[in-house]
C-alpha positions, -999 to 999 in steps of 0.1 A, spaced: -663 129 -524 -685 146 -553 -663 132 -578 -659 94 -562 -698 93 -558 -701 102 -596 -680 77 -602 -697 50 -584 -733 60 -602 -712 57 -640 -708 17 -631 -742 12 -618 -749 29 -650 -730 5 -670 -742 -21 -648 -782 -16 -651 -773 -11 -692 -756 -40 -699 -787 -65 -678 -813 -47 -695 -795 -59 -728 -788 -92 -714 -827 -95 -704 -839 -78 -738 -821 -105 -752 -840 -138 -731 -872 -118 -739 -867 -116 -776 -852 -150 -776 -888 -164 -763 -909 -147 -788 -887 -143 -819 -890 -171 -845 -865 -179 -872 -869 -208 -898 -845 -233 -880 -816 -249 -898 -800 -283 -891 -762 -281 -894 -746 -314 -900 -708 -320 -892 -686 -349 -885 -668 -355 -847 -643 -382 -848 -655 -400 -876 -692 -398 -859 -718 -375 -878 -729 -348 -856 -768 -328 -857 -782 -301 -842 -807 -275 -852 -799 -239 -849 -829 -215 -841 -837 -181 -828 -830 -195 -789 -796 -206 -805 -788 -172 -823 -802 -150 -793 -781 -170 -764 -751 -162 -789 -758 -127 -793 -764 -130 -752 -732 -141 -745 -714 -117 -767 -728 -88 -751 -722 -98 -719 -686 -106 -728 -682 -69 -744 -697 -56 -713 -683 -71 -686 -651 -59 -707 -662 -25 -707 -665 -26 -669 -634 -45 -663 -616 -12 -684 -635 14 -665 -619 1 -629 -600 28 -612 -569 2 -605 -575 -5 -645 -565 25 -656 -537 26 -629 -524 -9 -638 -541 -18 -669 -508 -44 -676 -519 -66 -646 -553 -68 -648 -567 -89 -674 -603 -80 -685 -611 -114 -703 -603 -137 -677 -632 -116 -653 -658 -127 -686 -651 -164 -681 -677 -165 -652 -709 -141 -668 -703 -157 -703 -708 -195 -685 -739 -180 -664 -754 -163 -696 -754 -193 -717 -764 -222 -686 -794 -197 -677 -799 -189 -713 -801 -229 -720 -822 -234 -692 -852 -210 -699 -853 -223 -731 -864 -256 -716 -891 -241 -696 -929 -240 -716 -951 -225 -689 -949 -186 -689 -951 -183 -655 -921 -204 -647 -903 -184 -677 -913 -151 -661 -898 -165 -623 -864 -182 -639 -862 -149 -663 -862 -125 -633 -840 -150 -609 -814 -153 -635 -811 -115 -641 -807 -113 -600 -779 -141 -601 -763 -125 -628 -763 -89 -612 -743 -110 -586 -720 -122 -605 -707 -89 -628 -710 -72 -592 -685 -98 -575 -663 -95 -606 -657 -61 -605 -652 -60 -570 -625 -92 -580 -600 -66 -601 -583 -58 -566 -557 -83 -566 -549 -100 -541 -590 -107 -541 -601 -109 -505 -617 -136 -489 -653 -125 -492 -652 -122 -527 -631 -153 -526 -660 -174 -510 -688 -153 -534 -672 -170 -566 -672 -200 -550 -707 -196 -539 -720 -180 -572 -694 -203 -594 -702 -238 -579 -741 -236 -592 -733 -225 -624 -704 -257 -624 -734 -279 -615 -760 -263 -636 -733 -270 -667 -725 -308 -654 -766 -320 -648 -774 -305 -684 -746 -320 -703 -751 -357 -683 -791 -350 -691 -791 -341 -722 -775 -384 -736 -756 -370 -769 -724 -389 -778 -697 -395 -747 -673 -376 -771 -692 -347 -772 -705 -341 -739 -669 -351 -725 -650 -326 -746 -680 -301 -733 -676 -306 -694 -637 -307 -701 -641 -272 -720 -664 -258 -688 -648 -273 -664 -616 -263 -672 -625 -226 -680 -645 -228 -644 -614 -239 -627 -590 -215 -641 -610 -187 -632 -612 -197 -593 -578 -206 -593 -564 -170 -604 -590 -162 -580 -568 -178 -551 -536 -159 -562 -524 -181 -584 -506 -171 -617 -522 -172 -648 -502 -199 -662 -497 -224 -630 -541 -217 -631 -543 -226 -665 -524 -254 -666 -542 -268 -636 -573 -256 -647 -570 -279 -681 -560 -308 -659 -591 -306 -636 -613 -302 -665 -595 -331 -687 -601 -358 -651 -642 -341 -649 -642 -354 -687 -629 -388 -688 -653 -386 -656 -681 -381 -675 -674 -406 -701 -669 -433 -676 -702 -427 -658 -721 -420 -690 -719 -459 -692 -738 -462 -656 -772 -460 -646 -769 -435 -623 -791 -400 -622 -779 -369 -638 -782 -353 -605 -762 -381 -586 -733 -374 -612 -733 -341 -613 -731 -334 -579 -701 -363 -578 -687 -346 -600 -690 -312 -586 -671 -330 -553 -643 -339 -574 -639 -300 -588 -641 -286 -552 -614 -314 -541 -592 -308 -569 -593 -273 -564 -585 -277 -524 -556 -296 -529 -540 -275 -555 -545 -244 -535 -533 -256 -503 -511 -284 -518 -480 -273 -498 -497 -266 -470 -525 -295 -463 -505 -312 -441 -498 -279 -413 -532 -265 -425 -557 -282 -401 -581 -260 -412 -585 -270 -446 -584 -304 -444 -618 -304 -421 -633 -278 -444 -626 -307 -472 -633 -338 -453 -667 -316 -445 -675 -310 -478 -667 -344 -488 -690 -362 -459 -716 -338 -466 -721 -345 -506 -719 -382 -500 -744 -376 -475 -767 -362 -501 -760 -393 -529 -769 -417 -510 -800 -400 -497 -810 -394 -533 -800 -430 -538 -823 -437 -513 -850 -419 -524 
Protein backbone atom coordinates (compact mmCIF):
# COMPACT_ATOMS: atom_id res chain seq x y z
CA UNK A 1 0.00 0.00 0.00
CA UNK A 2 3.10 2.22 1.07
CA UNK A 3 4.68 1.55 -2.06
CA UNK A 4 1.39 2.10 -4.56
CA UNK A 5 0.64 5.37 -2.61
CA UNK A 6 4.28 6.51 -3.39
CA UNK A 7 3.68 5.77 -6.59
CA UNK A 8 0.54 7.69 -7.05
CA UNK A 9 2.27 11.04 -5.44
CA UNK A 10 5.49 10.55 -8.21
CA UNK A 11 2.68 11.29 -11.10
CA UNK A 12 0.99 14.12 -9.36
CA UNK A 13 4.62 15.08 -9.11
CA UNK A 14 5.15 14.88 -12.74
CA UNK A 15 1.81 16.18 -13.23
CA UNK A 16 2.02 19.71 -11.07
CA UNK A 17 5.83 19.95 -12.90
CA UNK A 18 5.01 19.80 -16.22
CA UNK A 19 1.66 22.65 -15.73
CA UNK A 20 3.81 24.90 -13.84
CA UNK A 21 6.19 24.76 -17.07
CA UNK A 22 3.28 24.94 -19.37
CA UNK A 23 1.91 28.17 -17.33
CA UNK A 24 5.58 29.59 -16.87
CA UNK A 25 5.49 29.49 -20.40
CA UNK A 26 1.85 31.62 -21.16
CA UNK A 27 3.28 34.01 -18.46
CA UNK A 28 6.51 34.66 -20.13
CA UNK A 29 4.89 34.61 -23.49
CA UNK A 30 2.74 37.80 -22.26
CA UNK A 31 5.54 39.81 -21.05
CA UNK A 32 8.52 38.74 -23.15
CA UNK A 33 9.24 40.78 -26.29
CA UNK A 34 11.37 39.74 -29.30
CA UNK A 35 12.01 42.01 -32.41
CA UNK A 36 9.37 40.14 -34.66
CA UNK A 37 10.28 38.83 -38.01
CA UNK A 38 8.09 38.42 -41.12
CA UNK A 39 8.73 35.06 -42.90
CA UNK A 40 7.65 35.04 -46.40
CA UNK A 41 7.01 31.72 -48.33
CA UNK A 42 5.10 30.53 -51.31
CA UNK A 43 1.64 28.02 -50.99
CA UNK A 44 0.60 26.83 -54.29
CA UNK A 45 1.84 29.40 -56.29
CA UNK A 46 0.23 32.00 -53.68
CA UNK A 47 2.83 34.13 -51.52
CA UNK A 48 2.25 33.36 -47.94
CA UNK A 49 3.06 36.17 -44.60
CA UNK A 50 3.09 35.91 -41.20
CA UNK A 51 5.16 37.49 -38.50
CA UNK A 52 6.87 35.43 -35.93
CA UNK A 53 7.20 36.95 -32.35
CA UNK A 54 7.73 36.01 -28.77
CA UNK A 55 3.85 34.63 -28.51
CA UNK A 56 4.84 32.54 -31.68
CA UNK A 57 8.28 31.20 -30.20
CA UNK A 58 6.74 30.75 -26.56
CA UNK A 59 3.40 28.65 -27.85
CA UNK A 60 6.21 26.54 -29.67
CA UNK A 61 8.37 26.04 -26.84
CA UNK A 62 4.72 25.39 -25.00
CA UNK A 63 3.83 22.76 -27.08
CA UNK A 64 7.11 21.02 -27.02
CA UNK A 65 7.11 20.67 -23.46
CA UNK A 66 3.97 19.44 -23.13
CA UNK A 67 4.60 16.94 -25.85
CA UNK A 68 7.98 15.67 -23.87
CA UNK A 69 5.82 15.54 -20.83
CA UNK A 70 2.90 14.02 -21.47
CA UNK A 71 5.59 11.47 -22.97
CA UNK A 72 7.29 11.18 -19.82
CA UNK A 73 4.06 10.26 -18.10
CA UNK A 74 2.81 8.05 -20.76
CA UNK A 75 6.44 5.98 -20.01
CA UNK A 76 6.00 6.07 -16.26
CA UNK A 77 2.50 4.03 -16.49
CA UNK A 78 2.66 0.88 -14.54
CA UNK A 79 0.90 -1.18 -17.74
CA UNK A 80 3.85 0.88 -19.73
CA UNK A 81 6.47 -0.77 -18.30
CA UNK A 82 4.53 -4.10 -18.42
CA UNK A 83 3.48 -3.71 -22.11
CA UNK A 84 5.54 -0.82 -23.36
CA UNK A 85 5.04 -2.60 -27.17
CA UNK A 86 1.24 -1.82 -27.10
CA UNK A 87 1.02 1.34 -25.75
CA UNK A 88 1.96 4.05 -27.75
CA UNK A 89 3.09 7.28 -25.86
CA UNK A 90 2.69 9.81 -28.88
CA UNK A 91 -0.63 9.09 -29.92
CA UNK A 92 -1.79 10.18 -25.94
CA UNK A 93 0.18 13.85 -26.98
CA UNK A 94 -2.14 14.39 -29.94
CA UNK A 95 -4.81 15.79 -27.53
CA UNK A 96 -2.55 18.29 -24.84
CA UNK A 97 -0.40 19.41 -27.86
CA UNK A 98 -3.92 20.65 -29.75
CA UNK A 99 -5.16 22.23 -26.30
CA UNK A 100 -1.70 23.85 -25.62
CA UNK A 101 -1.54 25.60 -28.83
CA UNK A 102 -5.79 26.61 -29.25
CA UNK A 103 -5.46 28.00 -25.53
CA UNK A 104 -2.04 29.34 -26.26
CA UNK A 105 -3.55 31.15 -29.53
CA UNK A 106 -6.42 32.33 -27.70
CA UNK A 107 -4.79 34.28 -24.73
CA UNK A 108 -2.73 35.89 -27.08
CA UNK A 109 -5.87 37.53 -28.51
CA UNK A 110 -7.00 38.76 -25.17
CA UNK A 111 -5.62 42.69 -24.22
CA UNK A 112 -7.26 43.17 -20.84
CA UNK A 113 -5.17 41.60 -17.93
CA UNK A 114 -7.97 40.60 -16.16
CA UNK A 115 -9.49 38.48 -18.87
CA UNK A 116 -5.72 37.12 -19.45
CA UNK A 117 -5.40 36.38 -15.74
CA UNK A 118 -9.22 34.37 -15.87
CA UNK A 119 -8.46 32.47 -19.43
CA UNK A 120 -4.75 31.84 -18.07
CA UNK A 121 -5.98 30.00 -14.92
CA UNK A 122 -9.09 28.28 -16.82
CA UNK A 123 -6.84 26.92 -19.46
CA UNK A 124 -4.36 25.42 -16.92
CA UNK A 125 -7.64 23.68 -15.14
CA UNK A 126 -8.81 22.27 -18.71
CA UNK A 127 -5.48 21.13 -19.37
CA UNK A 128 -5.01 19.39 -15.85
CA UNK A 129 -8.09 17.56 -17.29
CA UNK A 130 -6.90 16.52 -20.15
CA UNK A 131 -3.14 14.93 -19.16
CA UNK A 132 -5.34 13.46 -16.22
CA UNK A 133 -7.89 11.66 -18.72
CA UNK A 134 -4.92 10.58 -20.80
CA UNK A 135 -3.23 8.82 -18.44
CA UNK A 136 -6.08 7.25 -17.08
CA UNK A 137 -6.64 6.34 -21.17
CA UNK A 138 -3.27 3.91 -21.36
CA UNK A 139 -5.66 1.03 -19.99
CA UNK A 140 -6.78 -0.41 -23.09
CA UNK A 141 -9.70 -1.30 -23.69
CA UNK A 142 -10.42 2.60 -22.38
CA UNK A 143 -13.66 2.50 -20.41
CA UNK A 144 -16.58 4.41 -21.05
CA UNK A 145 -16.06 7.21 -18.70
CA UNK A 146 -12.89 8.14 -19.99
CA UNK A 147 -14.47 7.38 -23.31
CA UNK A 148 -17.17 10.21 -22.91
CA UNK A 149 -14.31 12.60 -20.92
CA UNK A 150 -12.32 12.86 -24.42
CA UNK A 151 -15.32 13.42 -26.04
CA UNK A 152 -16.34 16.01 -23.62
CA UNK A 153 -12.79 17.61 -23.24
CA UNK A 154 -11.87 16.88 -27.13
CA UNK A 155 -15.09 18.29 -28.81
CA UNK A 156 -14.24 22.12 -27.34
CA UNK A 157 -10.83 22.03 -28.26
CA UNK A 158 -12.32 20.57 -32.13
CA UNK A 159 -14.48 23.72 -31.99
CA UNK A 160 -12.10 26.09 -30.45
CA UNK A 161 -9.62 24.92 -33.57
CA UNK A 162 -12.63 25.23 -36.35
CA UNK A 163 -14.15 29.04 -35.08
CA UNK A 164 -10.42 30.40 -35.12
CA UNK A 165 -9.34 29.06 -38.40
CA UNK A 166 -13.00 30.21 -40.09
CA UNK A 167 -12.27 33.70 -38.07
CA UNK A 168 -9.24 34.37 -38.69
CA UNK A 169 -10.14 34.96 -43.40
CA UNK A 170 -6.44 33.83 -44.65
CA UNK A 171 -6.40 31.97 -47.99
CA UNK A 172 -9.08 28.85 -48.38
CA UNK A 173 -5.87 26.84 -49.11
CA UNK A 174 -4.41 27.48 -45.96
CA UNK A 175 -7.06 27.38 -43.48
CA UNK A 176 -8.39 24.10 -45.34
CA UNK A 177 -5.17 22.20 -45.17
CA UNK A 178 -5.17 23.50 -41.37
CA UNK A 179 -8.72 22.07 -40.21
CA UNK A 180 -7.84 19.00 -42.46
CA UNK A 181 -4.44 18.59 -40.36
CA UNK A 182 -6.55 19.20 -36.80
CA UNK A 183 -9.26 17.55 -37.75
CA UNK A 184 -7.81 14.58 -38.77
CA UNK A 185 -5.28 14.34 -35.79
CA UNK A 186 -8.56 14.99 -33.55
CA UNK A 187 -10.31 12.19 -35.06
CA UNK A 188 -7.70 9.61 -34.99
CA UNK A 189 -7.13 10.07 -31.55
CA UNK A 190 -10.94 9.41 -30.46
CA UNK A 191 -11.21 6.78 -32.77
CA UNK A 192 -8.22 4.54 -31.18
CA UNK A 193 -9.98 5.82 -28.25
CA UNK A 194 -13.12 3.56 -29.28
CA UNK A 195 -10.93 0.44 -29.81
CA UNK A 196 -10.14 0.77 -33.02
CA UNK A 197 -6.63 -0.11 -34.54
CA UNK A 198 -4.19 2.32 -35.23
CA UNK A 199 -4.27 1.97 -38.84
CA UNK A 200 -8.23 1.50 -39.58
CA UNK A 201 -8.24 5.07 -37.02
CA UNK A 202 -5.78 6.67 -39.10
CA UNK A 203 -7.02 6.00 -42.20
CA UNK A 204 -10.50 7.17 -41.11
CA UNK A 205 -9.16 9.81 -39.12
CA UNK A 206 -7.50 11.45 -42.60
CA UNK A 207 -10.79 10.96 -44.35
CA UNK A 208 -12.83 12.82 -41.73
CA UNK A 209 -10.47 15.50 -41.64
CA UNK A 210 -9.95 15.65 -45.61
CA UNK A 211 -14.45 16.01 -45.86
CA UNK A 212 -14.14 19.02 -42.58
CA UNK A 213 -11.54 20.59 -45.20
CA UNK A 214 -13.15 20.75 -48.53
CA UNK A 215 -15.98 21.82 -45.86
CA UNK A 216 -14.35 24.66 -44.92
CA UNK A 217 -13.42 25.73 -48.32
CA UNK A 218 -16.89 25.54 -49.55
CA UNK A 219 -18.39 27.64 -46.73
CA UNK A 220 -15.53 30.04 -46.71
CA UNK A 221 -17.33 31.36 -49.86
CA UNK A 222 -20.75 31.96 -47.72
CA UNK A 223 -21.79 34.60 -45.51
CA UNK A 224 -22.33 32.74 -42.71
CA UNK A 225 -20.81 33.36 -38.89
CA UNK A 226 -17.70 31.66 -37.82
CA UNK A 227 -19.70 30.36 -35.03
CA UNK A 228 -22.58 28.99 -37.23
CA UNK A 229 -19.72 26.99 -39.27
CA UNK A 230 -17.93 25.83 -36.75
CA UNK A 231 -20.37 24.36 -34.82
CA UNK A 232 -21.75 22.70 -38.45
CA UNK A 233 -18.89 21.51 -38.71
CA UNK A 234 -18.34 20.18 -35.39
CA UNK A 235 -21.87 18.07 -36.24
CA UNK A 236 -20.29 16.62 -39.12
CA UNK A 237 -17.07 15.34 -36.92
CA UNK A 238 -19.34 13.85 -34.17
CA UNK A 239 -21.52 12.14 -37.21
CA UNK A 240 -18.68 10.82 -38.89
CA UNK A 241 -17.29 9.56 -35.93
CA UNK A 242 -20.74 7.72 -34.94
CA UNK A 243 -21.08 6.03 -38.00
CA UNK A 244 -17.71 4.70 -38.22
CA UNK A 245 -17.74 3.43 -34.75
CA UNK A 246 -21.00 1.71 -34.84
CA UNK A 247 -21.06 1.32 -38.70
CA UNK A 248 -21.86 -2.51 -38.42
CA UNK A 249 -24.02 -2.10 -35.87
CA UNK A 250 -26.36 1.20 -36.54
CA UNK A 251 -28.97 -0.66 -37.82
CA UNK A 252 -29.53 -3.32 -34.40
CA UNK A 253 -27.98 -0.50 -32.23
CA UNK A 254 -31.21 1.56 -31.30
CA UNK A 255 -29.32 3.21 -28.95
CA UNK A 256 -26.99 5.09 -31.05
CA UNK A 257 -28.97 6.11 -33.54
CA UNK A 258 -31.25 8.37 -31.01
CA UNK A 259 -28.05 9.46 -29.28
CA UNK A 260 -27.09 10.80 -33.08
CA UNK A 261 -30.42 11.91 -34.28
CA UNK A 262 -30.17 13.87 -30.66
CA UNK A 263 -27.16 15.38 -31.30
CA UNK A 264 -28.13 16.24 -34.67
CA UNK A 265 -31.70 18.01 -33.75
CA UNK A 266 -30.00 19.60 -30.95
CA UNK A 267 -27.14 21.55 -33.01
CA UNK A 268 -29.50 22.50 -35.71
CA UNK A 269 -31.50 23.69 -32.97
CA UNK A 270 -28.82 26.09 -31.94
CA UNK A 271 -28.04 27.45 -35.85
CA UNK A 272 -30.96 28.44 -36.43
CA UNK A 273 -31.46 30.16 -33.12
CA UNK A 274 -28.17 31.94 -33.76
CA UNK A 275 -29.52 32.61 -37.22
CA UNK A 276 -32.24 34.06 -35.62
CA UNK A 277 -30.56 36.09 -33.40
Amino acid sequence: MAKEYSKNILEMDKLSLLTSVLALGYVVSRFLEIPSRMVKLMLFGSPLHFWVDSQTIMILLVTASVISGTDMMIRSHVLFKGDHRNIRPYYHCIGPMLSVVIIGIVLDSWAMESEWLAGLLCGMAFLVLVLITEYRAVEFPVLNSVRIRLLALYYPIGLLWLFWLVNIQVRAAISSIAAMVVIALLSFRLLYGYGLSASRAGWNGFVIGLIIGELVWVLGYLALPPIVVAISLLLVLHISVGLIRNLSEMVSNLHSIVEYSLVTILVISVLVMLQIV
